[in-house]
N, C-alpha and C positions, 0 to 999 in steps of 0.2 A: 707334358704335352699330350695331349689325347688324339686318339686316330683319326680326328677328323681335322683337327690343328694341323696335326703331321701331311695331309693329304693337301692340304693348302699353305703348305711351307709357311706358317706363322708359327709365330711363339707366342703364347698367354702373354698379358700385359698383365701388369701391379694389380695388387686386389686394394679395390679402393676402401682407405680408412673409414670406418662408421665416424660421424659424429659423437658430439658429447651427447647426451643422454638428456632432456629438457627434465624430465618425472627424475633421475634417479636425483640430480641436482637438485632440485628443489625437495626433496627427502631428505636430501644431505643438510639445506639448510634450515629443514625444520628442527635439525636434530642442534643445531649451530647456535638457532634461535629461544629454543627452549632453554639451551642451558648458559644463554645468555651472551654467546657469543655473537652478538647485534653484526660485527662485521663480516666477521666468514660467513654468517645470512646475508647478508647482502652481497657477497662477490659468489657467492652459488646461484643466489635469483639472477643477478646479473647475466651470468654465462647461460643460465637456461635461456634467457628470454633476447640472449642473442643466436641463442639456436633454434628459439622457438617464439616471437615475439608475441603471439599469441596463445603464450601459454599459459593457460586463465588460471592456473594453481599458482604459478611464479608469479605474476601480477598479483596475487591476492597476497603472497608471501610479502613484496616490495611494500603493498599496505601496511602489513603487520608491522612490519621494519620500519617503515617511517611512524606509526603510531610511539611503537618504544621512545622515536627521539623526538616526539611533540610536535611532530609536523604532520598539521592535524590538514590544511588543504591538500598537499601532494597524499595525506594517506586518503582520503576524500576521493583523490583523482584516479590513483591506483584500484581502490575498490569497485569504480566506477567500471574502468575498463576492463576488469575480471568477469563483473557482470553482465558488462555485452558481450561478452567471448558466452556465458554460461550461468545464468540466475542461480546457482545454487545459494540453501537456504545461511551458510559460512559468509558467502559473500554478502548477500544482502544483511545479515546479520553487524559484520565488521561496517559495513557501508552503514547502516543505520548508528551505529554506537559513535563513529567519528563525525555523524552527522548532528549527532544528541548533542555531543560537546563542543559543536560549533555553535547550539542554540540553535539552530536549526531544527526546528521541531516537527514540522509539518513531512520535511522531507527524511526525516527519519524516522518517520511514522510510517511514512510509506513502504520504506523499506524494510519496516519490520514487520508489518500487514502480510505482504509478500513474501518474507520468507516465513510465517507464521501459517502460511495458506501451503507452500509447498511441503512442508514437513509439521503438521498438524497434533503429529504426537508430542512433538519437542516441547516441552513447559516453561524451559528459560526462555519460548522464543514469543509467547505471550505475555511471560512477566516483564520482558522489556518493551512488547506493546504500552501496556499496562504503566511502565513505569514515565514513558514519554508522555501517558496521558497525564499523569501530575503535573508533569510540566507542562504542558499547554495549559494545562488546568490554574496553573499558578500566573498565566500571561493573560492579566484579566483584560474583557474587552475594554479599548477605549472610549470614553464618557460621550467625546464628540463624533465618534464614528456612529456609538450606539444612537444619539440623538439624530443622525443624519439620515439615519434607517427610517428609524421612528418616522420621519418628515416624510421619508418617499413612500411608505408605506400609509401612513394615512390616517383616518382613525380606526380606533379596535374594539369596534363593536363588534365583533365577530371574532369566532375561535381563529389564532392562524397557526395554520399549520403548512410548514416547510416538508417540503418531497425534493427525493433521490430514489430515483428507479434503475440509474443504468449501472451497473461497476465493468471490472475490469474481465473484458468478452472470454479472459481465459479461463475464467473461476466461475461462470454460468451460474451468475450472480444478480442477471436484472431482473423488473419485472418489465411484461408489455405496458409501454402506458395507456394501449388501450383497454386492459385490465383494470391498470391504476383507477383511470376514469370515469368507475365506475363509484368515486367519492363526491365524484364531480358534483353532483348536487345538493350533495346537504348544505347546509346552512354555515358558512364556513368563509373564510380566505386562506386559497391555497396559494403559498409561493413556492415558487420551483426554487432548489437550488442546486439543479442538475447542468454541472457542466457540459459545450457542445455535444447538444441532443442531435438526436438525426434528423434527416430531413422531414421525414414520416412524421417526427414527433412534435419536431419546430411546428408544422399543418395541421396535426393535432391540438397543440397549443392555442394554434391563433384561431381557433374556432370554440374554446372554453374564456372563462373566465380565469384562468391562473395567471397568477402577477408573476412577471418574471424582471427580473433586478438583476442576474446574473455577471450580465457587463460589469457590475460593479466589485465583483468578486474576484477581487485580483491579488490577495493572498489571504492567507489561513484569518489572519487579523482581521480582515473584513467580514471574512465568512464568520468569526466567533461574532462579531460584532452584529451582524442581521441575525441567527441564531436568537442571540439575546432577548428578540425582541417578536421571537414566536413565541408563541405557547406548547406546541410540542409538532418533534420533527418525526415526519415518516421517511427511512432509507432502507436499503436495503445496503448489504454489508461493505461498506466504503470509510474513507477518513472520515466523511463527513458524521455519520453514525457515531465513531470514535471521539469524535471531538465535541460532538453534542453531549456525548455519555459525560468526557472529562470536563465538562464546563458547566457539569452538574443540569443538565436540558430536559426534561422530559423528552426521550427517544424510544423511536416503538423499530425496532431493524428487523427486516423482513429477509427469511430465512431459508438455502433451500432445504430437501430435506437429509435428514440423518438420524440413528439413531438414539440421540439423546433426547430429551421430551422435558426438559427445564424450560421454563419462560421469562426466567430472569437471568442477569449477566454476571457474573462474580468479582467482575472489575468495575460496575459503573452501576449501583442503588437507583439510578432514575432511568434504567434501558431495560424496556420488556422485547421479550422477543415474540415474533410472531414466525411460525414454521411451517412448513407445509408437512401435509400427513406422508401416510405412505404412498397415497395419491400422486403426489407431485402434482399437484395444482395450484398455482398460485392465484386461480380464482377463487380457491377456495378463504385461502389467505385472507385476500382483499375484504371477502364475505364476513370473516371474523374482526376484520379491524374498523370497518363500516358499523358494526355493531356496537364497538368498544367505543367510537367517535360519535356516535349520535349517541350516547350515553354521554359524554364528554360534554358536550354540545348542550344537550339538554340541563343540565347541573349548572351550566356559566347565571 
C-alpha cells in the first residue's frame, strides 16, 4: 500500500490479468502450421482473433488454414477480410492464388496487380501476374459475343482503337482525358473502355466522337470479347492493358515515369510501352503516341 493509499484508508485492488497476446498466437501458429500441424494452427488463429477480431495476421493465418484443407471459398473470404483490415502485398497475394483456383481470373488478377504495385521489387509477385495472364489468355473470347460487338460497333473502315485513361487513384496512374483528347482527331474510331468516368469526363465525352459501349461490359468475358474486335488498345496501367497483352491484342500501356527506359513488356510480345521522361508529362506521352497512331493510320 503506498502513502497515499494509506492516507485514504484503501487497499490496492487485484492487478488485472493481461489478455492472451493476438501477435504472439498467431506466431505460435505459423510455427503449428508450417510444420503441419493444420489444427493447433487453427486453435491459435482461433484465440487470436477472439482477442483480437480484427486481427489482419490471424485472419490471413485462418486463410492459409482453410487453403491446406481445400476450402477454397472460406479461404477466399478469410483473405478478403485480412485485406480490409490491411492491403498487404501476403494478403493480396494468398487472395489472388485462391482466386486463380476458383477460375476466377479476372478477380485474381486484380489482386495480384495490387500487390505487385505495392511491393514492386518482389518477382514472384509478377510471375503470378504473369501467370493468370495465360489463363485468361487461354479463355478464348466467345464467337457470339465477339460477333455481337462487331454489330454494335459497326463497320471498320477505320482504325479502332480502345482507351483506358483512369486506374486506380492510389497508384497515380491516369492520364487527363483532356490530354488523351488530344487523338481525338485523327482519322480513327475511338472506343472507351473506361469504367465509370467522372463527371468531367462523361462531358468531355458527349461532346467527341468516342463510341462508348461500356454498359455492356459486365465481366472480363465481355471486355475480352470487344477487345477482339479493335485493332489496338490504348491504357494506361490497369487489368484491362493486362488482359489485352494476354489475349495476344496489340497494347500500347501508358506509363508514369521511372527509371527503367524499356518499351517493351517481358510478359506480353504485343504491349509497347509508352513512358513519361524525366519530365513527367503525360502530354508529352500523348505527343509520342499521336505520332506512332498516325503512322498506324496511315499504313491500314
Amino acid at each position: 500500500m503506498n502513502r497515499r493509499e494509506r492516507r485514504a484508508g484503501k487497499t490496492p485492488g487485484p492487478s488485472k490479468a493481461a489478455g492472451p497476446d493476438p501477435s504472439a498466437l498467431y506466431q505460435a501458429g505459423i510455427v503449428h502450421l508450417r510444420a503441419g500441424r493444420v489444427l493447433d494452427a487453427q486453435v491459435c488463429a482461433q484465440q487470436a482473433l477472439i482477442a483480437d477480431p480484427a486481427h489482419a495476421d490471424s485472419l490471413h493465418l485462418m486463410s492459409l488454414i482453410t487453403i491446406e484443407s481445400q476450402h477454397f471459398d472460406l479461404a477466399a473470404e478469410w483473405a478478403r477480410r485480412a485485406v480490409t483490415q490491411e492491403a498487404k502485398p501476403e494478403y493480396l497475394f494468398t487472395l489472388g492464388s485462391v482466386l486463380r483456383q476458383q477460375k476466377q481470373f479476372e478477380e485474381a488478377l486484380e489482386a495480384f496487380e495490387q500487390a505487385a504495385r505495392l511491393k514492386p521489387q518482389a518477382v514472384e509477385l509478377w510471375h503470378a501476374v504473369a501467370n493468370v495472364m495465360v489463363d485468361l489468355k487461354n479463355v478464348a473470347p466467345d464467337a457470339t459475343r465477339v460477333q455481337a460487338w462487331e454489330a454494335r460497333l459497326g463497320s471498320h473502315d477505320r482504325l479502332r482503337v480502345g482507351l483506358v485513361w483512369s486506374g486506380n487513384p492510389d497508384h497515380d496512374c491516369s492520364v487527363p482525358l483532356g490530354i488523351l483528347s488530344e487523338l481525338f482527331d485523327l482519322d480513327a474510331a475511338f472506343v472507351s473502355l473506361q469504367k465509370d468516368p467522372s463527371a468531367d469526363d462523361r462531358a468531355l465525352l458527349s461532346r467527341s466522337e468516342v463510341i462508348d459501349l461500356t454498359d455492356g461490359l459486365t465481366d472480363f468475358t465481355e471486355t475480352s470479347a470487344l477487345m477482339s474486335c479493335l485493332d489496338v488498345v490504348i491504357s494506361v496501367d490497369t487489368g484491362v492493358a493486362h488482359l489485352a497483352g494476354a489475349l495476344g491484342r496489340p497494347v500500347w500501356t501508358l506509363l508514369p515515369y521511372t527509371a527503367l527506359d524499356r518499351d517493351d513488356s517481358p510478359w506480353y510480345p504485343t504491349m509497347r510501352l509508352f513512358r513519361q521522361d524525366a519530365r513527367r508529362s503525360y502530354a508529352e506521352v500523348i505527343a509520342r503516341v499521336r505520332g506512332e497512331l498516325s503512322a498506324l493510320i496511315a499504313a491500314r
